[in-house]
PDB file as gemmi writes it, atoms N, CA and C in Angstrom:
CRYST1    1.000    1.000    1.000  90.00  90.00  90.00 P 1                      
ATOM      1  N   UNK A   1       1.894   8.621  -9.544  1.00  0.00           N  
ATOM      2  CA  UNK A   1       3.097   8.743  -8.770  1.00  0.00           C  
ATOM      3  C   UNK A   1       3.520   7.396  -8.199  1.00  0.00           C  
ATOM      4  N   UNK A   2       2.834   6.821  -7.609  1.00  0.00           N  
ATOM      5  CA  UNK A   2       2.665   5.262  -6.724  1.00  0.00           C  
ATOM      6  C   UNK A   2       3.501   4.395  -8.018  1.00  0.00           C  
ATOM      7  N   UNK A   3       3.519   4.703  -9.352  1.00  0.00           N  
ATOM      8  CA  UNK A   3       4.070   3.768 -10.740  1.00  0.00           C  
ATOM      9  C   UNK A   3       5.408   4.455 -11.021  1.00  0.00           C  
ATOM     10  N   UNK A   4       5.245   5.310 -10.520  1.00  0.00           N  
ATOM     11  CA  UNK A   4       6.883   5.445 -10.613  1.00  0.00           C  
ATOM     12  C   UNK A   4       8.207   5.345 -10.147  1.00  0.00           C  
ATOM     13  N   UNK A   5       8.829   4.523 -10.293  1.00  0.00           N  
ATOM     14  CA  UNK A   5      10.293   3.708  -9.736  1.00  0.00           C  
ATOM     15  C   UNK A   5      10.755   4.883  -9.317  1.00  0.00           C  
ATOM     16  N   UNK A   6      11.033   5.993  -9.099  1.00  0.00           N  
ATOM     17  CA  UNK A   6      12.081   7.124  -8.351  1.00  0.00           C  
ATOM     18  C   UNK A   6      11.465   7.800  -7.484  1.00  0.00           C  
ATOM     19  N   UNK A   7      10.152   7.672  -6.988  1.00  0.00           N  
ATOM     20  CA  UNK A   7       9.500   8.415  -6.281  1.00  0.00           C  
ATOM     21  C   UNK A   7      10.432   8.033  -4.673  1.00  0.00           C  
ATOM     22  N   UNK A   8      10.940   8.451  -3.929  1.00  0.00           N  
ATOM     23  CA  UNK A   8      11.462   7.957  -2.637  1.00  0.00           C  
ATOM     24  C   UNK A   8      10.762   7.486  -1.294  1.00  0.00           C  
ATOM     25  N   UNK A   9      11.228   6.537  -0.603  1.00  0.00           N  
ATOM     26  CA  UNK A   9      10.457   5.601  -0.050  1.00  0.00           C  
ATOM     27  C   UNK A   9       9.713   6.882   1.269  1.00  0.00           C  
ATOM     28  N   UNK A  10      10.361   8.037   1.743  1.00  0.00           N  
ATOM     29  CA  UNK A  10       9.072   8.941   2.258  1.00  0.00           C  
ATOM     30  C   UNK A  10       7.699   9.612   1.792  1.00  0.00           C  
ATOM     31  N   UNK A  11       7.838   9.861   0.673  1.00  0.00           N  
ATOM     32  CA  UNK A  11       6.847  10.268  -0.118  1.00  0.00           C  
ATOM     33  C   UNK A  11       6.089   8.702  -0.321  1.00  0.00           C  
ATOM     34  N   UNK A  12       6.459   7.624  -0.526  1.00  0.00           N  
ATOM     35  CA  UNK A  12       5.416   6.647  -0.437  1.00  0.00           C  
ATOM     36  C   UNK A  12       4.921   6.732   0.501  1.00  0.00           C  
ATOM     37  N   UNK A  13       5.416   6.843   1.628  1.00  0.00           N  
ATOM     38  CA  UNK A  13       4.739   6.626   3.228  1.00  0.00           C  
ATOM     39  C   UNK A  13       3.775   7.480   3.502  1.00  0.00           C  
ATOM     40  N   UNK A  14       4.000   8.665   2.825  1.00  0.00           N  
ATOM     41  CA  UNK A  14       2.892   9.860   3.202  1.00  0.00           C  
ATOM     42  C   UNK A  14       1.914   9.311   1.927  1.00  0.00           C  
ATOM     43  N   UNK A  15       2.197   9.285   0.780  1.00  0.00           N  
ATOM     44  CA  UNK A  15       1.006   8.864   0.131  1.00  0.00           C  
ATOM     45  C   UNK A  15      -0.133   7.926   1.179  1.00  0.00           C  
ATOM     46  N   UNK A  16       0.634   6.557   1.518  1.00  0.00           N  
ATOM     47  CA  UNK A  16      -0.067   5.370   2.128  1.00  0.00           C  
ATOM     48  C   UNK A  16      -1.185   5.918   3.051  1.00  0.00           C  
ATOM     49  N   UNK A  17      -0.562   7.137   3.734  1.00  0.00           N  
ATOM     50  CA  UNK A  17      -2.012   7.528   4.891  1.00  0.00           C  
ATOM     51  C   UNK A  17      -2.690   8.167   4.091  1.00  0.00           C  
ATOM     52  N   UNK A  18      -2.734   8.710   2.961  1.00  0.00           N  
ATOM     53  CA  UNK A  18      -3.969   9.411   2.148  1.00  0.00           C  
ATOM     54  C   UNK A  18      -5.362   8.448   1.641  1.00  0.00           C  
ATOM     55  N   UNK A  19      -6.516   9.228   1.808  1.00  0.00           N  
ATOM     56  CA  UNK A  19      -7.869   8.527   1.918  1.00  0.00           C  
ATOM     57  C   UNK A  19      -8.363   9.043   0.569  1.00  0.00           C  
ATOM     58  N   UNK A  20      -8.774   8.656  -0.211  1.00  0.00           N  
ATOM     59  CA  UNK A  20      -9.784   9.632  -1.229  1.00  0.00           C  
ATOM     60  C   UNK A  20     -11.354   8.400  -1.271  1.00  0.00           C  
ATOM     61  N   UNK A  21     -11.470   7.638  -2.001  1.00  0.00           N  
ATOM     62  CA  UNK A  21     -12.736   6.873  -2.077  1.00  0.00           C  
ATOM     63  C   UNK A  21     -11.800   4.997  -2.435  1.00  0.00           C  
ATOM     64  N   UNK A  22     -12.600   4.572  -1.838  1.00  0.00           N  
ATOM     65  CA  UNK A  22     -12.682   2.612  -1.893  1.00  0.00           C  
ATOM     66  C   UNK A  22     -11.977   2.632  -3.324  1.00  0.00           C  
ATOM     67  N   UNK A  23     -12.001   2.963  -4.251  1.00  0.00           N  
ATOM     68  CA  UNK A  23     -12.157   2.925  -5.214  1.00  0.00           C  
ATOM     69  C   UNK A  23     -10.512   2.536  -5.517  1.00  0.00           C  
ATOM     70  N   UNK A  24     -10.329   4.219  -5.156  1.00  0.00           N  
ATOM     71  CA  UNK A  24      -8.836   4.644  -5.527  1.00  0.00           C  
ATOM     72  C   UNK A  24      -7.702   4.063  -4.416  1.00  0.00           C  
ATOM     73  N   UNK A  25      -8.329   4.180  -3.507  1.00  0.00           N  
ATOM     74  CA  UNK A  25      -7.876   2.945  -2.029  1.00  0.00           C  
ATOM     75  C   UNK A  25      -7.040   1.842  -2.859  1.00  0.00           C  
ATOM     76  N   UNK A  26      -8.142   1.150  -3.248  1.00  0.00           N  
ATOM     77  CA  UNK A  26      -7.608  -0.199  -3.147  1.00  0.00           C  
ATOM     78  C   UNK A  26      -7.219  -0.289  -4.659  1.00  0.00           C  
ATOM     79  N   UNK A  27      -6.740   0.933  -5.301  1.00  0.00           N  
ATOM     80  CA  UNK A  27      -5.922   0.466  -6.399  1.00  0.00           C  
ATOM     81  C   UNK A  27      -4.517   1.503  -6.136  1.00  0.00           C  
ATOM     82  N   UNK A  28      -4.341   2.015  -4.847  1.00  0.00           N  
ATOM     83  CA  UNK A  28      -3.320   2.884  -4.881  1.00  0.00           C  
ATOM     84  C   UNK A  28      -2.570   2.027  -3.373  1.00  0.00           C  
ATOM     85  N   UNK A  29      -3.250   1.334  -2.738  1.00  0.00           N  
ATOM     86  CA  UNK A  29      -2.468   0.244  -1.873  1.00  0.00           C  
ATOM     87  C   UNK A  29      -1.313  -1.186  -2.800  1.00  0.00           C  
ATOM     88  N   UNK A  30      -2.108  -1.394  -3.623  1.00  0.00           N  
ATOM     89  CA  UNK A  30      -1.223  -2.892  -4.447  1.00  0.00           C  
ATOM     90  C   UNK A  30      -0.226  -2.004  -4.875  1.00  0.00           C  
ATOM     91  N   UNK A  31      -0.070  -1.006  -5.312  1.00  0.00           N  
ATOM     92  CA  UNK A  31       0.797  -0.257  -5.965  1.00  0.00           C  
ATOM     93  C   UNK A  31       2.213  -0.114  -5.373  1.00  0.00           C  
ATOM     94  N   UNK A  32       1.665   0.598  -3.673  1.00  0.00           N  
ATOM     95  CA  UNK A  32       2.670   0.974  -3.016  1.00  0.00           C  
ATOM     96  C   UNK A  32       3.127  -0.499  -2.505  1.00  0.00           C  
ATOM     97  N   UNK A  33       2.660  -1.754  -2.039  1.00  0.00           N  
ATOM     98  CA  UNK A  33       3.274  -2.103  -1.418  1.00  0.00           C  
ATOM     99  C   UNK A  33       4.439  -3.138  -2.819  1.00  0.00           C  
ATOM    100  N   UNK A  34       3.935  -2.999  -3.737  1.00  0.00           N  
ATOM    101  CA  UNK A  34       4.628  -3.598  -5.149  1.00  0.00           C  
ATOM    102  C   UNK A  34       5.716  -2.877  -5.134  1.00  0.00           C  
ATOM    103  N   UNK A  35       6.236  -1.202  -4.618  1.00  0.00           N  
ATOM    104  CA  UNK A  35       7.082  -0.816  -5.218  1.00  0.00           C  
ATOM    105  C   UNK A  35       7.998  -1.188  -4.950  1.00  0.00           C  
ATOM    106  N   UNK A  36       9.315  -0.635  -5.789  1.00  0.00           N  
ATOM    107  CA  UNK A  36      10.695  -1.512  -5.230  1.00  0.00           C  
ATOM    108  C   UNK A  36      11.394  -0.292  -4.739  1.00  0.00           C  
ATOM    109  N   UNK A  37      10.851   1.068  -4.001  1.00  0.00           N  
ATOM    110  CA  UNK A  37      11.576   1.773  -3.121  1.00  0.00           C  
ATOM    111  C   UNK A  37      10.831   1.631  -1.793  1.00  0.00           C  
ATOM    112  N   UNK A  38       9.608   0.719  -1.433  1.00  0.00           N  
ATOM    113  CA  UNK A  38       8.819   0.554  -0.514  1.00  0.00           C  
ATOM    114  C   UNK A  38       9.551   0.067   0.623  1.00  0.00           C  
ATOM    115  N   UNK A  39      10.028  -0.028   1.371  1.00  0.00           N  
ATOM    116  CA  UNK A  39      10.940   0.156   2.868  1.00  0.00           C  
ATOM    117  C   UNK A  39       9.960  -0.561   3.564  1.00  0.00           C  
ATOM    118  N   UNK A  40      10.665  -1.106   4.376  1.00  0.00           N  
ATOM    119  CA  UNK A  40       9.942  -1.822   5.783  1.00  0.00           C  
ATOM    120  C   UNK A  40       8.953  -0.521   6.734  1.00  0.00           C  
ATOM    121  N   UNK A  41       8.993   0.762   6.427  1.00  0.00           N  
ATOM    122  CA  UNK A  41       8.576   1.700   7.135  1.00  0.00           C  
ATOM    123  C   UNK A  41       6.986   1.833   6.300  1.00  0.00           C  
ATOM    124  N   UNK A  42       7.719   1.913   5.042  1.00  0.00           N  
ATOM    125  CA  UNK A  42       6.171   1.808   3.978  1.00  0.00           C  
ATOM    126  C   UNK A  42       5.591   0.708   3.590  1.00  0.00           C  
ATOM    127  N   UNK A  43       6.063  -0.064   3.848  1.00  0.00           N  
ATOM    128  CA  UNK A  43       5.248  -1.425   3.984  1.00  0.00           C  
ATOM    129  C   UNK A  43       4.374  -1.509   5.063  1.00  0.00           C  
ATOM    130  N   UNK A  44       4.993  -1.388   6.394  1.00  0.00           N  
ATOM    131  CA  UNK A  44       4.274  -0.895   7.467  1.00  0.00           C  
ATOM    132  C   UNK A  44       3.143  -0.352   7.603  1.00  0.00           C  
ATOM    133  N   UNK A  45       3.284   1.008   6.647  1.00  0.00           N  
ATOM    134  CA  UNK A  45       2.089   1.737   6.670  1.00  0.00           C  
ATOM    135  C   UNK A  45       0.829   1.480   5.607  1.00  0.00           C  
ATOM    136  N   UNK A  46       1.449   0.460   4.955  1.00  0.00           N  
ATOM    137  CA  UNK A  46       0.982  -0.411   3.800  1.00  0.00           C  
ATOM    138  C   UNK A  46      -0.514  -1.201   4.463  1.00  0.00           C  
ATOM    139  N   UNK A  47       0.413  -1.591   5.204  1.00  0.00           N  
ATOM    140  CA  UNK A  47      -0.717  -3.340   6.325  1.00  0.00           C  
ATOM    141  C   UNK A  47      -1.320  -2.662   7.012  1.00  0.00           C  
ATOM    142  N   UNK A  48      -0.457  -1.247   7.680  1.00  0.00           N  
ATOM    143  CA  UNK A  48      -1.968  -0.318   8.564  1.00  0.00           C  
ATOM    144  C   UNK A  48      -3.221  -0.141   8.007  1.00  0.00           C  
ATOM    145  N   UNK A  49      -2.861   0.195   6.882  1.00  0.00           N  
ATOM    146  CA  UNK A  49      -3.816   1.058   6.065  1.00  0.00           C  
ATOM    147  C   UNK A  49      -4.977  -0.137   5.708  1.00  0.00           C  
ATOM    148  N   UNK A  50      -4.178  -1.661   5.007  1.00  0.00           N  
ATOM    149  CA  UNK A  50      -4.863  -2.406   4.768  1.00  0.00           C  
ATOM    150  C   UNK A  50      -5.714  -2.847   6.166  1.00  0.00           C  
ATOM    151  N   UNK A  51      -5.290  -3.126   7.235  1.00  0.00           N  
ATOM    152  CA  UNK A  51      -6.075  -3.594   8.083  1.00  0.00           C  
ATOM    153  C   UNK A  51      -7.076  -3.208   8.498  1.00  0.00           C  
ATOM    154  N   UNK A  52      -7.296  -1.781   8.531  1.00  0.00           N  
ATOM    155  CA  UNK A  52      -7.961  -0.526   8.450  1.00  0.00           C  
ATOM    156  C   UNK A  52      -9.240  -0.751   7.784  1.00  0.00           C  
ATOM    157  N   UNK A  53      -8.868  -1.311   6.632  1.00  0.00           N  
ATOM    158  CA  UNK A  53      -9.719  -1.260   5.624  1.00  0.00           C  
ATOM    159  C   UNK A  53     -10.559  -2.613   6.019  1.00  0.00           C  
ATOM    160  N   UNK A  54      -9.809  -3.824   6.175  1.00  0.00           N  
ATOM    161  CA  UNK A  54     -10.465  -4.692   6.353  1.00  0.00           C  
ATOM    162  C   UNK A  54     -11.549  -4.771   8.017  1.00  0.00           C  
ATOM    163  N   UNK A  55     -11.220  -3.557   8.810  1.00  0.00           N  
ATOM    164  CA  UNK A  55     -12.018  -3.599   9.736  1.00  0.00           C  
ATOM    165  C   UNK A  55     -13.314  -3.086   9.306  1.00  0.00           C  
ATOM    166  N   UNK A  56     -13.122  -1.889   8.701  1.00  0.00           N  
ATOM    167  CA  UNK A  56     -14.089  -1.378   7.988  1.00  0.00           C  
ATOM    168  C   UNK A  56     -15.310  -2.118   7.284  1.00  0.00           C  
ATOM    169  N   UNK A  57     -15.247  -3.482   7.042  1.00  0.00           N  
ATOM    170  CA  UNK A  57     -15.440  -4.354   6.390  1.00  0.00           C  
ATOM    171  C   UNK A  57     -15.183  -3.972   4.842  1.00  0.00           C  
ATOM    172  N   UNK A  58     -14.606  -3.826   4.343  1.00  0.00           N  
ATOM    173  CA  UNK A  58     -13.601  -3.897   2.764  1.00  0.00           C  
ATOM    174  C   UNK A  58     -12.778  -4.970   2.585  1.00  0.00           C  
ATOM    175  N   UNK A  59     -12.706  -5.522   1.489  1.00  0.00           N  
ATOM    176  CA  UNK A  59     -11.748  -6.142   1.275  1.00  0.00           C  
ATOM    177  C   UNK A  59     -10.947  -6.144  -0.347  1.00  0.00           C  
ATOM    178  N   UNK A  60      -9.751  -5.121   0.481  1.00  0.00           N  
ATOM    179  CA  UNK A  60      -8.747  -4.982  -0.470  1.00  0.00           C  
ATOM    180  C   UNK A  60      -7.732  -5.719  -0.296  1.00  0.00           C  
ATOM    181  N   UNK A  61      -8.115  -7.040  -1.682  1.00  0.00           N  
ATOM    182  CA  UNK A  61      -7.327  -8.372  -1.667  1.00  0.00           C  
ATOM    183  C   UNK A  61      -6.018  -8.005  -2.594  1.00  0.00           C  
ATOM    184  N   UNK A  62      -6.096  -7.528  -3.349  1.00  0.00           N  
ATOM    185  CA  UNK A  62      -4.856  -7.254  -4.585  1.00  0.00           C  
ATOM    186  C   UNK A  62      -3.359  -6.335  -3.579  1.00  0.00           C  
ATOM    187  N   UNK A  63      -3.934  -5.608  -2.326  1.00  0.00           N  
ATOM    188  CA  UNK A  63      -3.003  -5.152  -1.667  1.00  0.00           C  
ATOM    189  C   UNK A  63      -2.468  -6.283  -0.421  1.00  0.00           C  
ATOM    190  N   UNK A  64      -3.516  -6.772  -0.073  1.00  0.00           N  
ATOM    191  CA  UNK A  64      -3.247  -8.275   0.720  1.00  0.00           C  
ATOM    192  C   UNK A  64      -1.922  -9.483   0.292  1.00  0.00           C  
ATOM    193  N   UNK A  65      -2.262  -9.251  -0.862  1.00  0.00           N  
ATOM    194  CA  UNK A  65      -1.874 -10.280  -1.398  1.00  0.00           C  
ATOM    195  C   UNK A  65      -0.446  -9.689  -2.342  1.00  0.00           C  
ATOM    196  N   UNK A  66      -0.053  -8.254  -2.572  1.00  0.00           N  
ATOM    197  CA  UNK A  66       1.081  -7.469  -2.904  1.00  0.00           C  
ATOM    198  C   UNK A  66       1.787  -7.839  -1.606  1.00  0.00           C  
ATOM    199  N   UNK A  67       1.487  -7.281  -0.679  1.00  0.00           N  
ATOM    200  CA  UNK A  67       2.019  -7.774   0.886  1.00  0.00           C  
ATOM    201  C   UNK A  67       2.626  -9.380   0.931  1.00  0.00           C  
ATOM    202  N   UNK A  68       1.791  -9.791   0.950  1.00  0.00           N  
ATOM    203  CA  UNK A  68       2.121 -11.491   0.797  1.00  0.00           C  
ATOM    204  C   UNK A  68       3.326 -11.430   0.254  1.00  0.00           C  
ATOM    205  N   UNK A  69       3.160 -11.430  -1.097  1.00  0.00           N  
ATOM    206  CA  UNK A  69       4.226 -11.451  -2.373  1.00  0.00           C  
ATOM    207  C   UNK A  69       5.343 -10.555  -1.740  1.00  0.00           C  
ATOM    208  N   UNK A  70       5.614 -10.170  -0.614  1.00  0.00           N  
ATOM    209  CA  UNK A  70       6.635  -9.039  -0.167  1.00  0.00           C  
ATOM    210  C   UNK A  70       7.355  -9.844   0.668  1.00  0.00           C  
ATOM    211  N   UNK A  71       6.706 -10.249   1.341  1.00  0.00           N  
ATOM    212  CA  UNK A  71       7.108 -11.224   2.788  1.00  0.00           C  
ATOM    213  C   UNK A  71       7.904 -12.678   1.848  1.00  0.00           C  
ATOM    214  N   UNK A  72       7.854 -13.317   0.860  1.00  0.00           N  
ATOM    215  CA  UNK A  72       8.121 -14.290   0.754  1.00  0.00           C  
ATOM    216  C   UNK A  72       9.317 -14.205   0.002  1.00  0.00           C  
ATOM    217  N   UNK A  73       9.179 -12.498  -0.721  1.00  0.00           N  
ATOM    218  CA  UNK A  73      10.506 -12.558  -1.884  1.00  0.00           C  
ATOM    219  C   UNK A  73      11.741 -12.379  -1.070  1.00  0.00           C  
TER     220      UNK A  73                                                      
END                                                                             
């Protein structure tokens, strides 16, 4: 769902708070914050989620760094 261009930027946002395992985490964060219906609201919940993670001690760099790539375009 997260790969698909029409999904609407609320349904990203509710995805973003969903937990399943590290795994799927940190390949379903780069996703959302890459998308191009991702809103300043889901971006938001983007960096929560990531920060989250990085307290946790995790480090999900590929969503770090989707973020980055957000802020500069």
């Amino acid at each position: 769902m997260a790969t698909n261009s029409y999904v609407p930027p609320e349904v990203l946002q509710e995805v973003s708070a969903a937990r399943d395992s590290v795994w799927n985490d940190h390949k379903l964060l780069p996703l959302l914050a890459d998308h191009r219906n991702a809103n300043p609201v889901v971006l938001r919940a983007v960096l929560e989620a990531v920060a989250a993670k990085l307290d946790e001690g995790e480090r999900p760099h590929a969503a770090v760094l989707a973020l980055a790539d957000r802020l500069v375009a």
